[in-house]
C-alpha positions, -999 to 999 in steps of 0.1 A, spaced: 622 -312 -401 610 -333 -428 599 -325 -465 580 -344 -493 603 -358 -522 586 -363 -553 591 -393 -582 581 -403 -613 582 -368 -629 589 -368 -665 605 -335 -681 581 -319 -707 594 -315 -744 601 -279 -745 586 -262 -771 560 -231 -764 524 -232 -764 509 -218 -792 484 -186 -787 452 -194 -772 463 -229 -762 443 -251 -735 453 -239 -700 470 -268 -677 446 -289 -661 438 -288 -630 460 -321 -621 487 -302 -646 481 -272 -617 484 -293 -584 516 -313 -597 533 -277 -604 523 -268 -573 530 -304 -553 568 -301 -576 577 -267 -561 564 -279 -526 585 -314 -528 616 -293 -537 618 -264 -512 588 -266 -488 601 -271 -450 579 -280 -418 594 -278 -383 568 -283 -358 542 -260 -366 566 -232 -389 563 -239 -423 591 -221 -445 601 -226 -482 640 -225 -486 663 -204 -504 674 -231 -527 680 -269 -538 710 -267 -510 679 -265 -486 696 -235 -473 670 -218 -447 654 -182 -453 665 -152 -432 655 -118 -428 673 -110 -454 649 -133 -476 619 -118 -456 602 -100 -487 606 -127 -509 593 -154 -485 560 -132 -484 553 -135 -522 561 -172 -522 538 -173 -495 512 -156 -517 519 -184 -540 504 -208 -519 478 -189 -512 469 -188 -549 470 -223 -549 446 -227 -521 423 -203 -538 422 -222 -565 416 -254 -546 398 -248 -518 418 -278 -506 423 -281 -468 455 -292 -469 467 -258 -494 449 -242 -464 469 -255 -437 499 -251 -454 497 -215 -454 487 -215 -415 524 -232 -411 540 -207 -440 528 -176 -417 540 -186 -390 572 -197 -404 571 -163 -417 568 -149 -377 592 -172 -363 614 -185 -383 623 -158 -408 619 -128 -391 617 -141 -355 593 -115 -344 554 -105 -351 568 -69 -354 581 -68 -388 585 -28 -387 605 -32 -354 634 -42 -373 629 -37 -414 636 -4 -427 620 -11 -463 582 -5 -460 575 -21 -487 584 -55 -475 560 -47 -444 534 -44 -469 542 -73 -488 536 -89 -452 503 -72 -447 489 -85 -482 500 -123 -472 488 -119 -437 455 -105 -448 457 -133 -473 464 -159 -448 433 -144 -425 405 -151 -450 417 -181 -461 423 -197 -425 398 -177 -404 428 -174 -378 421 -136 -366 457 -132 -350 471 -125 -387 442 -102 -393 449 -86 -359 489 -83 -370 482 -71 -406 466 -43 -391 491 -34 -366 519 -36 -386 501 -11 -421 495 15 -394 530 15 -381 538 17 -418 514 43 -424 526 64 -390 563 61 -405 562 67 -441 531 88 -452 536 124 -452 527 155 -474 558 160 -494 558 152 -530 521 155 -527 516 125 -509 525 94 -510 545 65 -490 584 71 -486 603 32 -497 627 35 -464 629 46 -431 658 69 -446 631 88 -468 647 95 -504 621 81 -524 588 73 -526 583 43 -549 555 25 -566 569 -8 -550 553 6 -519 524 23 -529 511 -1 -551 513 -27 -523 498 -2 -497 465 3 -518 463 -31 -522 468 -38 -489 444 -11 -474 416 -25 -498 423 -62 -481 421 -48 -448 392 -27 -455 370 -60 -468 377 -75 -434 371 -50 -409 349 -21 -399 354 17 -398 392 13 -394 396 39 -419 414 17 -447 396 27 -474 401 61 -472 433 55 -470 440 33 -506 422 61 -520 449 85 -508 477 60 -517 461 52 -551 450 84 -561 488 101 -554 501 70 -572 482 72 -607 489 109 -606 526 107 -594 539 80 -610 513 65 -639 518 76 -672 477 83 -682 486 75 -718 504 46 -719 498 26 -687 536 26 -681 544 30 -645 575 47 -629 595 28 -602 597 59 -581 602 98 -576 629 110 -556 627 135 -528 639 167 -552 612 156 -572 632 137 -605 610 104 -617 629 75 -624 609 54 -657 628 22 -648 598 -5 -658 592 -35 -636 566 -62 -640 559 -61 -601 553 -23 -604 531 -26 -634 513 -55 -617 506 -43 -578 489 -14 -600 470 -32 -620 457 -49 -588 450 -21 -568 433 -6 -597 415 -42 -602 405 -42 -564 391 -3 -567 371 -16 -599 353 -42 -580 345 -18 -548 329 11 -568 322 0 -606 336 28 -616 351 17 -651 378 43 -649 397 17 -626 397 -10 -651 406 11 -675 437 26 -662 447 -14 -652 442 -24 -683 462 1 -695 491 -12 -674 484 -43 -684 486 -41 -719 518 -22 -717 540 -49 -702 526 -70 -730 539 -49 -760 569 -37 -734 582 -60 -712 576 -95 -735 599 -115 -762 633 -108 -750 637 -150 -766 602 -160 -775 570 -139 -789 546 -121 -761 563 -146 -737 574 -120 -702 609 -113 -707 636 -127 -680 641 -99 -652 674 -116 -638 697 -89 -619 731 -93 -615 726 -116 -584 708 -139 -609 683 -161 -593 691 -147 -558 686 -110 -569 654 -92 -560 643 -90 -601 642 -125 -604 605 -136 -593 588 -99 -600 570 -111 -627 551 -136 -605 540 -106 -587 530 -92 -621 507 -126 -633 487 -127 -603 474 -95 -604 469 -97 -640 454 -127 -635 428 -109 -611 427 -82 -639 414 -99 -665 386 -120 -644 375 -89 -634 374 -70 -669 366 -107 -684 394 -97 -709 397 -128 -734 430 -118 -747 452 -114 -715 432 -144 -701 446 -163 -731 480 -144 -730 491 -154 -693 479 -193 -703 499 -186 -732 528 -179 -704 516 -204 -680 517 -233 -709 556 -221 -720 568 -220 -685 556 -257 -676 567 -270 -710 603 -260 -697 601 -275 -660 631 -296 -650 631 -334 -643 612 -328 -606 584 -301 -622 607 -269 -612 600 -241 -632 625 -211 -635 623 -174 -648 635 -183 -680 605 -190 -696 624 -203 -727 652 -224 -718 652 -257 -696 649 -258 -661 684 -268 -644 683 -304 -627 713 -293 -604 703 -264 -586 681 -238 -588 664 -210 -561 630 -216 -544 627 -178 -559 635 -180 -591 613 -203 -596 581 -189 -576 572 -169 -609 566 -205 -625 543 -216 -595 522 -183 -599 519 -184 -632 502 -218 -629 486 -209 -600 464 -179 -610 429 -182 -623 424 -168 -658 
């Protein structure tokens, strides 16, 4: 095993960016993205993994979800670069993900959640156009229709059940799904995917969308009760699937209704310690707990929002984020969830702290 260590890093003064400040540079970009590699990024052999924190603690299955999202990370960063070395580094990150994290290519034989299958399925799909390797395209397919098989049925209308034990159908899952059917339509031929993130999407905005406000529920259960607990990842995998539908058809109705999403977690879910700055969304696992890097999930698909809508005020809102969370980054370029204090020097998680690499990592 061996990893990168990084010196020479100075700690920024920590104050937040005004409104419609400059966006990092693009050295500003690689160093956050170099700082987060030197601190957690693994490579054994060809398996490239990220671990769980600066203990260097290796990820499990139980990390299995969260590894996916970093990976996306770094898949943001490559999109960003085009660099061949961000590109090889997610070749090694998949298949760290394959076998070293979950020690099999069949993540539904063994992961009753199906949203963290489809979590996979978006970085696999990911992975597949950025490194041409068709094996991930080949998996990503294999694993969504095992998905599919298991957890769409009729009841509720529709929809994608969260686990294998079927209480609830949850926008975690379909918000994902839709986004991953739309990937895995754009690379393949008559499989069928785009029908299906129309049936996903369609039962979602009805089910679990409120029309009027953009807000979007984390799930229904099976007697039918809707649960309005708001989540940045929720609000953002919408806004992306609705972004992605936008793009396919140019039928304005999509931006719209992600905009609308959009806009709510800005007056909602922001200044919990500074001004339109995304609040913390630390659970009571703190930076181990699930809550803790949503809201990367949320920028990146805002990110792809507002390019697509060319929306100059959440373009200048997320660099407004992006600036705050790398004026707090810690003495090696870390940056946490708490967008509004220092960065620890001590110890921090490699999840924590992927909502700080997204952030800088997105194109606005």
């Amino acid at each position: 095993m061996n990893s990168r260590l990084l010196n020479g890093l100075v700690a920024a003064v920590v104050v937040a960016s005004a409104p419609g400040a400059l966006a990092l540079t693009p050295t500003e970009k690689n160093l956050a993205f170099d700082s987060y590699n030197n601190a957690f990024y693994v490579a054994n052999g060809g398996n490239g993994y990220y671990v769980v924190d600066t203990n260097r603690v290796a990820p499990s299955r139980f990390d299995f979800w969260r590894v996916c999202e970093q990976i996306e990370a770094a898949e943001d960063a490559y999109d960003r670069t085009r660099n061949p070395v961000h590109r090889d580094l997610v070749f090694s990150l998949l298949n760290g993900l394959n076998n070293v994290v979950s020690g099999t290519t069949d993540f539904a034989s063994w992961n009753e959640y199906n949203d963290d299958v489809m979590w996979a399925v978006i970085a696999l799909t990911r992975g597949y156009e950025i490194t041409g390797h068709r094996p991930f395209l080949d998996q990503a397919q294999w694993q969504f229709n095992k998905i599919w098989d298991r957890a769409w049925d009729s009841q509720l209308g529709g929809g994608l059940w969260w686990r294998t034990d079927k209480q609830t159908k949850n926008a975690c899952v379909n918000g994902p799904a839709t986004i991953a059917a739309m990937l895995l339509a754009r690379n393949t031929v008559n499989t069928g995917y785009r029908a299906q993130a129309d049936q996903i999407y369609n039962w979602l905005r009805a089910t679990l969308v409120n029309p009027s406000t953009g807000q979007v529920a984390d799930h229904i259960q099976a007697n039918g009760t809707k649960v309005w607990w708001a989540f940045t990842y929720n609000q953002g995998t919408f806004a992306g699937a609705s972004t992605l539908l936008y793009q396919a058809t140019g039928n304005t109705s999509y931006r719209d209704v992600g905009g609308l999403a959009v806009n709510w977690t800005r007056r909602n879910l922001t200044g919990q310690h500074i001004a339109d700055i995304l609040n913390d969304e630390y659970d009571a696992n703190g930076g181990h707990g699930d809550t803790a890097g949503f809201k990367g999930i949320f920028v990146r698909w805002a990110g792809k929002w507002a390019g697509a809508a060319n929306d100059a005020s959440i373009k200048s809102w997320l660099v407004n984020n992006s600036n705050t969370a790398w004026s707090y980054r810690n003495s090696s370029g870390v940056m946490w969830g708490q967008w509004w204090r220092r960065t620890p020097d001590n110890y921090v998680t490699s999840w924590e702290s992927s909502p700080g690499l997204a952030v800088t990592q997105t194109p606005y």
